[in-house]
N, CA, C and O atoms as a Maestro MAE file, in Angstrom:
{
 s_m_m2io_version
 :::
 2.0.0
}

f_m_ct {
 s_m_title
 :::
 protein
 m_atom[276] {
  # First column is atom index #
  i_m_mmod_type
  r_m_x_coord
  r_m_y_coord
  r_m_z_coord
  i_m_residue_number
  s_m_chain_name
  s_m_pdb_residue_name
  s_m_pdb_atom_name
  i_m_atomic_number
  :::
  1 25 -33.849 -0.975 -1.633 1 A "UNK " " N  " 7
  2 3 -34.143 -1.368 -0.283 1 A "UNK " " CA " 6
  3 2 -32.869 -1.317 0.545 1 A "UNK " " C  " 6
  4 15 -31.974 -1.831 -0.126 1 A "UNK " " O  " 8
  5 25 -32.542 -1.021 1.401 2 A "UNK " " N  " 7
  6 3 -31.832 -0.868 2.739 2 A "UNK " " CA " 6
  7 2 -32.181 -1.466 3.701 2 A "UNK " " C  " 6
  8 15 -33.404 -1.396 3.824 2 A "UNK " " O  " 8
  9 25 -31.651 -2.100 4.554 3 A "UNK " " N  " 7
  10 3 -31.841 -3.089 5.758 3 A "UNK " " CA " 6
  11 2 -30.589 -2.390 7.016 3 A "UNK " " C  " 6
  12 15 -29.394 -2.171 6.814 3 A "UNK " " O  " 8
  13 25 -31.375 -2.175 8.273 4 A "UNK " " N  " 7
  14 3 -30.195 -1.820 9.673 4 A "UNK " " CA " 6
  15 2 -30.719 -3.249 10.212 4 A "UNK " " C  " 6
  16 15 -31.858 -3.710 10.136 4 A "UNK " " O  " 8
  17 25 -29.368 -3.907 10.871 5 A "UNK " " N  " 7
  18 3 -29.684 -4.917 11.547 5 A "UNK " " CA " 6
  19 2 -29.199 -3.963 13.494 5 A "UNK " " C  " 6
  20 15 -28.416 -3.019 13.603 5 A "UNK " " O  " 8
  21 25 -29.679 -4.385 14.234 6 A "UNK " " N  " 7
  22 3 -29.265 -3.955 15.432 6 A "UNK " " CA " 6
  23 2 -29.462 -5.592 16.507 6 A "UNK " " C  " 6
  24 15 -30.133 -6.619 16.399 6 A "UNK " " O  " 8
  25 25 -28.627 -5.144 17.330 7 A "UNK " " N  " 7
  26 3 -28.326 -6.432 18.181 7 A "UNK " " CA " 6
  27 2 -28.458 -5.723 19.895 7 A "UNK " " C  " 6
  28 15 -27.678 -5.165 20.667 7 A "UNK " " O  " 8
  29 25 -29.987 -6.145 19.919 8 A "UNK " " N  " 7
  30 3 -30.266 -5.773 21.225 8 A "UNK " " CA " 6
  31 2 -29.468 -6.330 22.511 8 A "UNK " " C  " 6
  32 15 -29.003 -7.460 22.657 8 A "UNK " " O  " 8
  33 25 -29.431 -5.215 23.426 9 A "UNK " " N  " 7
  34 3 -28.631 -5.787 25.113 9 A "UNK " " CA " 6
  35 2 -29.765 -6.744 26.109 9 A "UNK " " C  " 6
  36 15 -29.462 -7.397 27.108 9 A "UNK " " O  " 8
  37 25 -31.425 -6.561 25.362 10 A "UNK " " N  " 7
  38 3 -31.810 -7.548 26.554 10 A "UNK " " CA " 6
  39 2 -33.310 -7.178 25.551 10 A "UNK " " C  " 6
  40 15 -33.514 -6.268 24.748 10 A "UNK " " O  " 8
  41 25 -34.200 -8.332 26.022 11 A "UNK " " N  " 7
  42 3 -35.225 -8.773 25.760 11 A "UNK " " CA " 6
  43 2 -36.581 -7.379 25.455 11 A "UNK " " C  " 6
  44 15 -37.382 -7.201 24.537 11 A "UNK " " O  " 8
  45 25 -36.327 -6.734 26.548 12 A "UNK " " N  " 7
  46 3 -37.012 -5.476 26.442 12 A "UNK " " CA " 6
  47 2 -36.833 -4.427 25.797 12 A "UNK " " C  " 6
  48 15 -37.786 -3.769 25.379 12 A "UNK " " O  " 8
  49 25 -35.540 -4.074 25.595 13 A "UNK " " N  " 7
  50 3 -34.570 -3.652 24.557 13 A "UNK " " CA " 6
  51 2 -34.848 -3.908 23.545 13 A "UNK " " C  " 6
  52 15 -35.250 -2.858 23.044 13 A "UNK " " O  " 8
  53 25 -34.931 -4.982 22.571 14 A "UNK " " N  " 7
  54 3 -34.978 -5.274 21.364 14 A "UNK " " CA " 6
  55 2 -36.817 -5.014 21.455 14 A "UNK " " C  " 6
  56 15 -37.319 -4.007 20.955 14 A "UNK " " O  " 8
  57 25 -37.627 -6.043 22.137 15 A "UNK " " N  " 7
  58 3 -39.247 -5.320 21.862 15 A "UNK " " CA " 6
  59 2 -39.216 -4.193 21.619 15 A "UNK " " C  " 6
  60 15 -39.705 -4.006 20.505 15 A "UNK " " O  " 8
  61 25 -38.774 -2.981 22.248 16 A "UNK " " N  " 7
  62 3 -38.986 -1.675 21.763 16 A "UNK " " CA " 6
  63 2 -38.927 -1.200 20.967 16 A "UNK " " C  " 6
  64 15 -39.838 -0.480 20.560 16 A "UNK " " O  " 8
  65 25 -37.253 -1.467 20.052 17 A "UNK " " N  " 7
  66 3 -37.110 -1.315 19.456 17 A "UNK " " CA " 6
  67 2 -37.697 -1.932 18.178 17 A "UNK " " C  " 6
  68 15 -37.744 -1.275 17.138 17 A "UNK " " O  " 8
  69 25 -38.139 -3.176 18.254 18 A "UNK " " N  " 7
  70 3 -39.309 -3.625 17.153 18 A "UNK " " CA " 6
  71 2 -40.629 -3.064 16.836 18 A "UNK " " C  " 6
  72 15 -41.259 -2.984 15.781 18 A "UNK " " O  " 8
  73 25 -40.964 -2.562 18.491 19 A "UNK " " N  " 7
  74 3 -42.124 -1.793 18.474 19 A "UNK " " CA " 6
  75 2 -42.264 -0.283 17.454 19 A "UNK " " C  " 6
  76 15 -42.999 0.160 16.572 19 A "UNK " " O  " 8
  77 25 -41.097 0.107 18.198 20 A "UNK " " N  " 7
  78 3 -41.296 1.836 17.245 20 A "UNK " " CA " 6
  79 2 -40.882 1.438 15.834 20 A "UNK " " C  " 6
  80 15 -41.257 2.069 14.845 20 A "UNK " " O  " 8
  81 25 -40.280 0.618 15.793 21 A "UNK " " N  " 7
  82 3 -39.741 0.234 14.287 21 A "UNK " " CA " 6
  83 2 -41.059 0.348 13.442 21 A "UNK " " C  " 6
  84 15 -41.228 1.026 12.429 21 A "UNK " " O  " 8
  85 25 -41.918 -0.437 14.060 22 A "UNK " " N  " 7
  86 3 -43.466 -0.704 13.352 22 A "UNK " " CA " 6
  87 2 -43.812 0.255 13.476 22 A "UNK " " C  " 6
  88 15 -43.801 0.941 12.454 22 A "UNK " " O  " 8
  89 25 -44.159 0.693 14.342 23 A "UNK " " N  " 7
  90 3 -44.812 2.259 14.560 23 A "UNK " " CA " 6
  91 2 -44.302 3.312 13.657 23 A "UNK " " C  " 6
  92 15 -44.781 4.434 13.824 23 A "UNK " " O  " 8
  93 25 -43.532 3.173 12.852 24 A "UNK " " N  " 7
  94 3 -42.879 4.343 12.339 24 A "UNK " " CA " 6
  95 2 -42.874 3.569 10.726 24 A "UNK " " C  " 6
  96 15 -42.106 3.986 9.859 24 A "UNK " " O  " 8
  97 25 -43.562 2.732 10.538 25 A "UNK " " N  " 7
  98 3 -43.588 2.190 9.267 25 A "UNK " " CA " 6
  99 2 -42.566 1.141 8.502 25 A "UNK " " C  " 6
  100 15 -42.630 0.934 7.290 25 A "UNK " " O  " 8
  101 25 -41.487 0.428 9.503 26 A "UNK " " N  " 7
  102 3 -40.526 -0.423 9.079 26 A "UNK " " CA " 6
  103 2 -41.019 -1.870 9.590 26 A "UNK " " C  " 6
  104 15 -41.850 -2.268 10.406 26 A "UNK " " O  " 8
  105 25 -40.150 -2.426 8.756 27 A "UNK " " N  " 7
  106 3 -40.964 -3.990 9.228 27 A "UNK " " CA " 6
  107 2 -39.533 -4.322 9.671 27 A "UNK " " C  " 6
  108 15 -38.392 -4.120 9.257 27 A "UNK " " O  " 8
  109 25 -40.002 -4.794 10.482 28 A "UNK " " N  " 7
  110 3 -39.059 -5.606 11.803 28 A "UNK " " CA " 6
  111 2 -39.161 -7.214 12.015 28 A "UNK " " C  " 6
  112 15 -40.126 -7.840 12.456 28 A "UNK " " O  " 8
  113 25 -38.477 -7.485 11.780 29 A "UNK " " N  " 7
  114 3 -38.592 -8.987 11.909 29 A "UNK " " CA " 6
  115 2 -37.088 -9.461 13.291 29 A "UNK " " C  " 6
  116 15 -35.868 -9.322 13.208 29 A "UNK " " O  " 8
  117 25 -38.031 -10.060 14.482 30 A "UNK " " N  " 7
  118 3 -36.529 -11.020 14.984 30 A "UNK " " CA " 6
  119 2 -35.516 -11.877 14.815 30 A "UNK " " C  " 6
  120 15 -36.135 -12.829 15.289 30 A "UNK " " O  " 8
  121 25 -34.844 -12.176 14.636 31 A "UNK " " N  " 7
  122 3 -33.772 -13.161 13.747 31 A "UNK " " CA " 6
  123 2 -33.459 -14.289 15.290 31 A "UNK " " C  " 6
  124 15 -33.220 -13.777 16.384 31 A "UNK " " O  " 8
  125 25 -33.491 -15.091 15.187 32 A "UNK " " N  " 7
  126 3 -32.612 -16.160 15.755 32 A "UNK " " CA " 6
  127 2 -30.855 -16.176 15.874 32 A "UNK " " C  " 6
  128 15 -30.159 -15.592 15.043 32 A "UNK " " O  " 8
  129 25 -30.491 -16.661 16.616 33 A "UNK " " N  " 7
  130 3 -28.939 -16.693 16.777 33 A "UNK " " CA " 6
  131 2 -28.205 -17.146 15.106 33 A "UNK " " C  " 6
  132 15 -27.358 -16.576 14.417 33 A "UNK " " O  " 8
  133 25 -29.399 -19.071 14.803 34 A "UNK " " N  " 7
  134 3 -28.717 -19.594 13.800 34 A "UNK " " CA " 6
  135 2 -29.393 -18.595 12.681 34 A "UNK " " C  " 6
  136 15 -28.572 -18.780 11.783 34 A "UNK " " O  " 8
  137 25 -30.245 -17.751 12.182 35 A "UNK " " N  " 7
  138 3 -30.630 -17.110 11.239 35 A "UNK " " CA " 6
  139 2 -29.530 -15.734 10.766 35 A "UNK " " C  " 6
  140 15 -29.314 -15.173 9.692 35 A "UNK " " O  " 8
  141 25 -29.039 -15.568 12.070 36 A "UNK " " N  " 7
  142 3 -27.692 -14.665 12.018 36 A "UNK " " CA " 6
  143 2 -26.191 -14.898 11.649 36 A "UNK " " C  " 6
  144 15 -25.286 -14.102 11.396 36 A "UNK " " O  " 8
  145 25 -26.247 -16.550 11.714 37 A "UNK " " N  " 7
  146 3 -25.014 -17.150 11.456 37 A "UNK " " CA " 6
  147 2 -25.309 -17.190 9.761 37 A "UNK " " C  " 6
  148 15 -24.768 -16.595 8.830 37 A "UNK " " O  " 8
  149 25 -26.465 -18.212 9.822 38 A "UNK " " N  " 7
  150 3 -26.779 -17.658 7.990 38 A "UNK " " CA " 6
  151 2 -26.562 -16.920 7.156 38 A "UNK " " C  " 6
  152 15 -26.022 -17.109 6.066 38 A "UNK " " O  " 8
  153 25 -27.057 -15.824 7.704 39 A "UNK " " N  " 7
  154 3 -27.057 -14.758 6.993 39 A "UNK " " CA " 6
  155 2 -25.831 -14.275 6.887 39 A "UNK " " C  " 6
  156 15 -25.607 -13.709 5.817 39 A "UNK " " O  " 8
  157 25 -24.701 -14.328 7.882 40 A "UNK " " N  " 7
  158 3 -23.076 -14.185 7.873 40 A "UNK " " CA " 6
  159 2 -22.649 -14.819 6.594 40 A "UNK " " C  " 6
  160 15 -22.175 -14.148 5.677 40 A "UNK " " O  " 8
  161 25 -22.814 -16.101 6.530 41 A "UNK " " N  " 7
  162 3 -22.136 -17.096 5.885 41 A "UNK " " CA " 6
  163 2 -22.593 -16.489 4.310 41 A "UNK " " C  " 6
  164 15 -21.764 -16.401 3.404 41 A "UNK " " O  " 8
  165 25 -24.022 -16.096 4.146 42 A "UNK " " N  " 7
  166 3 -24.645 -15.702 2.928 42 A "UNK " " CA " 6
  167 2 -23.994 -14.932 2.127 42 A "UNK " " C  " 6
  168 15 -23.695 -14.927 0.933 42 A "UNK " " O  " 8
  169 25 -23.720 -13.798 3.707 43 A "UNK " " N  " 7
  170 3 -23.137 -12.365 2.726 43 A "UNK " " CA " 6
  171 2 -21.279 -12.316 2.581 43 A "UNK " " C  " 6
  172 15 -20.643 -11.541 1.867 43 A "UNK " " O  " 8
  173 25 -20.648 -13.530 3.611 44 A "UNK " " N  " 7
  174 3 -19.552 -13.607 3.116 44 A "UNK " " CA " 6
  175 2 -18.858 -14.829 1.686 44 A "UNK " " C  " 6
  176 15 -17.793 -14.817 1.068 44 A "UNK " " O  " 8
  177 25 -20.170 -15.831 1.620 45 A "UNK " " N  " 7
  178 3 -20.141 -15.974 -0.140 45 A "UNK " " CA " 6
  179 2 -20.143 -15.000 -1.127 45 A "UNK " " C  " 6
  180 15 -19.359 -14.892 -2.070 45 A "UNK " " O  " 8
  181 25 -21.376 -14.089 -0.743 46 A "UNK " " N  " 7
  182 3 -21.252 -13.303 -1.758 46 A "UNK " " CA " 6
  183 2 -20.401 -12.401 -2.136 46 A "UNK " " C  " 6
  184 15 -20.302 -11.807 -3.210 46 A "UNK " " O  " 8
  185 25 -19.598 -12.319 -0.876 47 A "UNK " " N  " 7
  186 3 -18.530 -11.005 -1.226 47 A "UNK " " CA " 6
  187 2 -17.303 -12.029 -1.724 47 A "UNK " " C  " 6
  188 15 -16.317 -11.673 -2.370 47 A "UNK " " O  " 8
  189 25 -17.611 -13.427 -1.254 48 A "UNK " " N  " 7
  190 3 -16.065 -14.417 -1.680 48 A "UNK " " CA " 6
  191 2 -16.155 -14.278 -3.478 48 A "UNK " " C  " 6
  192 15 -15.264 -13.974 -4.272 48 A "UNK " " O  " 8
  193 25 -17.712 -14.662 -3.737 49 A "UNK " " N  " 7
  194 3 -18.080 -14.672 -5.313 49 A "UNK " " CA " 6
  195 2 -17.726 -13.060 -6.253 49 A "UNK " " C  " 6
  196 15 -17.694 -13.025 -7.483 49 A "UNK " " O  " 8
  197 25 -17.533 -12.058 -5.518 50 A "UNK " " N  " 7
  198 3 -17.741 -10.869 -6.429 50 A "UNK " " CA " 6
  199 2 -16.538 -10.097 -6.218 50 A "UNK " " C  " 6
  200 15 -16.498 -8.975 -6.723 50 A "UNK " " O  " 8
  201 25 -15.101 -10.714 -5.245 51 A "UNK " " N  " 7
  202 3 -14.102 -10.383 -5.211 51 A "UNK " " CA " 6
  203 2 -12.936 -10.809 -6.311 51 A "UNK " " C  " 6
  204 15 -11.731 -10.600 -6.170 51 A "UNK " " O  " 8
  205 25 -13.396 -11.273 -7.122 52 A "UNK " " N  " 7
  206 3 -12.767 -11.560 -8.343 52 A "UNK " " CA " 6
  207 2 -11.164 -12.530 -8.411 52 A "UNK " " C  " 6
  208 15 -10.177 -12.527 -9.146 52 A "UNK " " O  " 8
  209 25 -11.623 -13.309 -7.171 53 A "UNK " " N  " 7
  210 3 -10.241 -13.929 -6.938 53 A "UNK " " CA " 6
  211 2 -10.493 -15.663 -7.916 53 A "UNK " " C  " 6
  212 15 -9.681 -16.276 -8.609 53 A "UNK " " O  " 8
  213 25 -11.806 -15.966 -7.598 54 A "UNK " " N  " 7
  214 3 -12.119 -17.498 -8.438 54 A "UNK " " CA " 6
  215 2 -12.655 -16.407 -10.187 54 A "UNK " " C  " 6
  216 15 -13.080 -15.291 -10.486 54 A "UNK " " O  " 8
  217 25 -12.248 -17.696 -10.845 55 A "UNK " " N  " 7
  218 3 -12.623 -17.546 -12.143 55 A "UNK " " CA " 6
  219 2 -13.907 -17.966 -12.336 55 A "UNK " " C  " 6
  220 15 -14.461 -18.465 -11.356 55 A "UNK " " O  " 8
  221 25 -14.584 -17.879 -13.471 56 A "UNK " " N  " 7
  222 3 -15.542 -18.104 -13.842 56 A "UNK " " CA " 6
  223 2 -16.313 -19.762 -13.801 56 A "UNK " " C  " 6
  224 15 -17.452 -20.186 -13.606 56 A "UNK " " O  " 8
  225 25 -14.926 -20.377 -14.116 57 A "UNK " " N  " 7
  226 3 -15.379 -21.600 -14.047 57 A "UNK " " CA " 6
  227 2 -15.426 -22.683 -12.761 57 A "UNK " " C  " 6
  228 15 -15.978 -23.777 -12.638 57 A "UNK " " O  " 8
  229 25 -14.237 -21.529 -11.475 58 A "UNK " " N  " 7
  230 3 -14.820 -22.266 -10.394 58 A "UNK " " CA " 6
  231 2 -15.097 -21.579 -9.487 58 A "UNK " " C  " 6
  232 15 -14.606 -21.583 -8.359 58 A "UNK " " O  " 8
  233 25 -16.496 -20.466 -10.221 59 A "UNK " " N  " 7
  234 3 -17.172 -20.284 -9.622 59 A "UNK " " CA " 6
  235 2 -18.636 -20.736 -10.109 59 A "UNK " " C  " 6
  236 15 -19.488 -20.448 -9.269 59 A "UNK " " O  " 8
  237 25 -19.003 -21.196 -10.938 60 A "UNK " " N  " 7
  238 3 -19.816 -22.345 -11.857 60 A "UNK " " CA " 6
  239 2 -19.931 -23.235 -10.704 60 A "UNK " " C  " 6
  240 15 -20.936 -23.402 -10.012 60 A "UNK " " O  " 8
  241 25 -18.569 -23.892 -10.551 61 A "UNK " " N  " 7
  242 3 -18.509 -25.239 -9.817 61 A "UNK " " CA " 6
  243 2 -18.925 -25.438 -8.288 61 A "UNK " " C  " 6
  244 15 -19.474 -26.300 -7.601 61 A "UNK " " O  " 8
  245 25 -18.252 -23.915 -8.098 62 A "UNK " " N  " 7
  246 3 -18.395 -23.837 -6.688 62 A "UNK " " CA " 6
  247 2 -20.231 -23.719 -6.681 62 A "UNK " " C  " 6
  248 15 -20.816 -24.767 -6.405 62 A "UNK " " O  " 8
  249 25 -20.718 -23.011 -6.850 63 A "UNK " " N  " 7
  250 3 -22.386 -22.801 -6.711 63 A "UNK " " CA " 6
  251 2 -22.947 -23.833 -7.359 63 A "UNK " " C  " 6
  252 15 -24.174 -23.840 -7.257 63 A "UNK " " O  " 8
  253 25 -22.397 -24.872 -8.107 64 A "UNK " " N  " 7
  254 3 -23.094 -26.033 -8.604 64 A "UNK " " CA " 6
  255 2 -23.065 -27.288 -7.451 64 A "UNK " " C  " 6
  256 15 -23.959 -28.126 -7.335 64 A "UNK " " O  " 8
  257 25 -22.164 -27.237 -6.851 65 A "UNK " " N  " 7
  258 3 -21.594 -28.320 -5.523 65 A "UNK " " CA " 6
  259 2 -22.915 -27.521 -4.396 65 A "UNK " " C  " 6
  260 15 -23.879 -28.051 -3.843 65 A "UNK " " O  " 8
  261 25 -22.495 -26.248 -4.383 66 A "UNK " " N  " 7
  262 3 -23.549 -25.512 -3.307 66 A "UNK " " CA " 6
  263 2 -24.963 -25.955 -3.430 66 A "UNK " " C  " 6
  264 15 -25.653 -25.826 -2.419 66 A "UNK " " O  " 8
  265 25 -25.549 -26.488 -4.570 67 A "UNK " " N  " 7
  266 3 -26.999 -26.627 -5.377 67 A "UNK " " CA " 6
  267 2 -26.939 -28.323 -4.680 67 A "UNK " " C  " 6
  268 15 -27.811 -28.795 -3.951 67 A "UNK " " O  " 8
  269 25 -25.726 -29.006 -5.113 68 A "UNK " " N  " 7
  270 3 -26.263 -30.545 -5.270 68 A "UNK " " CA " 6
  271 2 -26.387 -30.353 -3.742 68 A "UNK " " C  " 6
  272 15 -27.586 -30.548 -3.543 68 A "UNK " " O  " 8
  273 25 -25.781 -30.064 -2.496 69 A "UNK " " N  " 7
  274 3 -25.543 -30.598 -1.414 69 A "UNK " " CA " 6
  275 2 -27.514 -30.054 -0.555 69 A "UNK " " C  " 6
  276 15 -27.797 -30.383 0.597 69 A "UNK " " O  " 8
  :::
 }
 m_bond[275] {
  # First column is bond index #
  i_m_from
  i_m_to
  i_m_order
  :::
  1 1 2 1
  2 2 3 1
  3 3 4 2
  4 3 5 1
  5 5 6 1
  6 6 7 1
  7 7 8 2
  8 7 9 1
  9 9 10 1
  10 10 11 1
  11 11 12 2
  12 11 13 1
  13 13 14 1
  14 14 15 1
  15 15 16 2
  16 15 17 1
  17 17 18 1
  18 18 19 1
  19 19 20 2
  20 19 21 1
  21 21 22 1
  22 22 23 1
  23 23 24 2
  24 23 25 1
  25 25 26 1
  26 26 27 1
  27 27 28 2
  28 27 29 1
  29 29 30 1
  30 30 31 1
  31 31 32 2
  32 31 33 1
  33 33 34 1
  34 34 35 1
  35 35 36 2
  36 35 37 1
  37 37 38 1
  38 38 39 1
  39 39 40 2
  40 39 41 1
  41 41 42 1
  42 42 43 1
  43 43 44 2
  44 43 45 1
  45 45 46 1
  46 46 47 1
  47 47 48 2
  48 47 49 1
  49 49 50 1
  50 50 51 1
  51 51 52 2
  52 51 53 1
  53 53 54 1
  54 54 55 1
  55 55 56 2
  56 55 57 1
  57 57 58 1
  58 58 59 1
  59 59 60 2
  60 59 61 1
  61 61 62 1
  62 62 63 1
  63 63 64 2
  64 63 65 1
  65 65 66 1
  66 66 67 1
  67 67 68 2
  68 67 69 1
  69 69 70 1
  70 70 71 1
  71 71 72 2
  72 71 73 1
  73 73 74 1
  74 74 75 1
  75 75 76 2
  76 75 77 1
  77 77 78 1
  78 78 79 1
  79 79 80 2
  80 79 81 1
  81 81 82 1
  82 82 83 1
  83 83 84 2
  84 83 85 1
  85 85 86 1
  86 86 87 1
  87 87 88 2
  88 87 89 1
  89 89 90 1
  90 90 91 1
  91 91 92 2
  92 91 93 1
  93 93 94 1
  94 94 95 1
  95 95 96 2
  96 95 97 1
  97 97 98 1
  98 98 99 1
  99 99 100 2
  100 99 101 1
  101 101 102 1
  102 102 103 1
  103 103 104 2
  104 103 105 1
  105 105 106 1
  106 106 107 1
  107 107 108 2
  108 107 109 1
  109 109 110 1
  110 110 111 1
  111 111 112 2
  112 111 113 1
  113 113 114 1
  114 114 115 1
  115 115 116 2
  116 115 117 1
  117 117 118 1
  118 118 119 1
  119 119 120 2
  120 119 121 1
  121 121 122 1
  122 122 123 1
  123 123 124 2
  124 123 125 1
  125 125 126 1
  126 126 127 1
  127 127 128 2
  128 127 129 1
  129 129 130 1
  130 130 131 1
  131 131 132 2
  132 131 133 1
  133 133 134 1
  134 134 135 1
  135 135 136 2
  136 135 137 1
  137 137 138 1
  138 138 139 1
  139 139 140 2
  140 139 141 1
  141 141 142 1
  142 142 143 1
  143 143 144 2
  144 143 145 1
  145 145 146 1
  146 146 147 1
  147 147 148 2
  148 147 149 1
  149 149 150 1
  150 150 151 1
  151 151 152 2
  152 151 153 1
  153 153 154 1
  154 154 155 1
  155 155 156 2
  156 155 157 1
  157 157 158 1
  158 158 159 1
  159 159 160 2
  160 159 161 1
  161 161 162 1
  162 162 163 1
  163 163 164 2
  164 163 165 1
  165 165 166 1
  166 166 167 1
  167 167 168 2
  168 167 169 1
  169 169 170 1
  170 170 171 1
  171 171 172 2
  172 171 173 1
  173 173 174 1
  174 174 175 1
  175 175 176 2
  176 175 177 1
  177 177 178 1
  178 178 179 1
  179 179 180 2
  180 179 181 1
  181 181 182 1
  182 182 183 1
  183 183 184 2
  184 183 185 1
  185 185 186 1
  186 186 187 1
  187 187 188 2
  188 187 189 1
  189 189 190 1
  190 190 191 1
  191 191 192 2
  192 191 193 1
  193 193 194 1
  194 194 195 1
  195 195 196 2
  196 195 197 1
  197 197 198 1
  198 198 199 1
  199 199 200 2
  200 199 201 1
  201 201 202 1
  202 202 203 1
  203 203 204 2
  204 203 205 1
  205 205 206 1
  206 206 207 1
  207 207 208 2
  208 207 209 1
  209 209 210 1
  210 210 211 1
  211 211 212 2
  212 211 213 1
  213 213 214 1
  214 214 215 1
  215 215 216 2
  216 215 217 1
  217 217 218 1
  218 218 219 1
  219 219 220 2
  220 219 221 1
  221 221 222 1
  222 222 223 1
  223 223 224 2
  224 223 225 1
  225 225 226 1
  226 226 227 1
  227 227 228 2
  228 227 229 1
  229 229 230 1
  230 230 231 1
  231 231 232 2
  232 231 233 1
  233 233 234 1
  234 234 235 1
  235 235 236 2
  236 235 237 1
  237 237 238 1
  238 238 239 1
  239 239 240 2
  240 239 241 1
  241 241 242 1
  242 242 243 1
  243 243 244 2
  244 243 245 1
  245 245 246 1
  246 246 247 1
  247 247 248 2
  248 247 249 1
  249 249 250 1
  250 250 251 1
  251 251 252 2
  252 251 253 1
  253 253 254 1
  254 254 255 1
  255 255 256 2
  256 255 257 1
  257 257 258 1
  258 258 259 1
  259 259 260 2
  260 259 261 1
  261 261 262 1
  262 262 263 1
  263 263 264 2
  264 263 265 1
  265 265 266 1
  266 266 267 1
  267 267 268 2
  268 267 269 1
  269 269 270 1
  270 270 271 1
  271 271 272 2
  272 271 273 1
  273 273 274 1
  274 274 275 1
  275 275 276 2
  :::
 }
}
């Protein structure tokens, strides 16, 4: 799977582009401002976790603290 995110200039702009998106067989979903900050934060854990700078064990810790909170 592959995902393009695009960041529309105005309201009508982005409908369209959701529109043909569908029309052409992609699913399009709108994101929210905070769903975009999320998703930032998501994919710069994951690149913090797979850059090989924490060890094994605090990276255990770290995603175990991430779980309790």
């Amino acid at each position: 799977m592959e995902a393009i995110i695009l960041h529309g200039g105005s309201k009508s702009s982005t409908r369209l582009l959701v529109e043909l998106a569908r029309k052409l067989n992609f699913k399009a979903k709108k994101l929210s401002s905070d769903e975009i900050e999320e998703m930032g934060l998501i994919i710069s854990i994951h690149e913090g976790l797979d850059s090989g700078l924490l060890t094994d064990t605090e990276k255990e810790t770290f995603l175990k603290n991430m779980r309790d909170e």
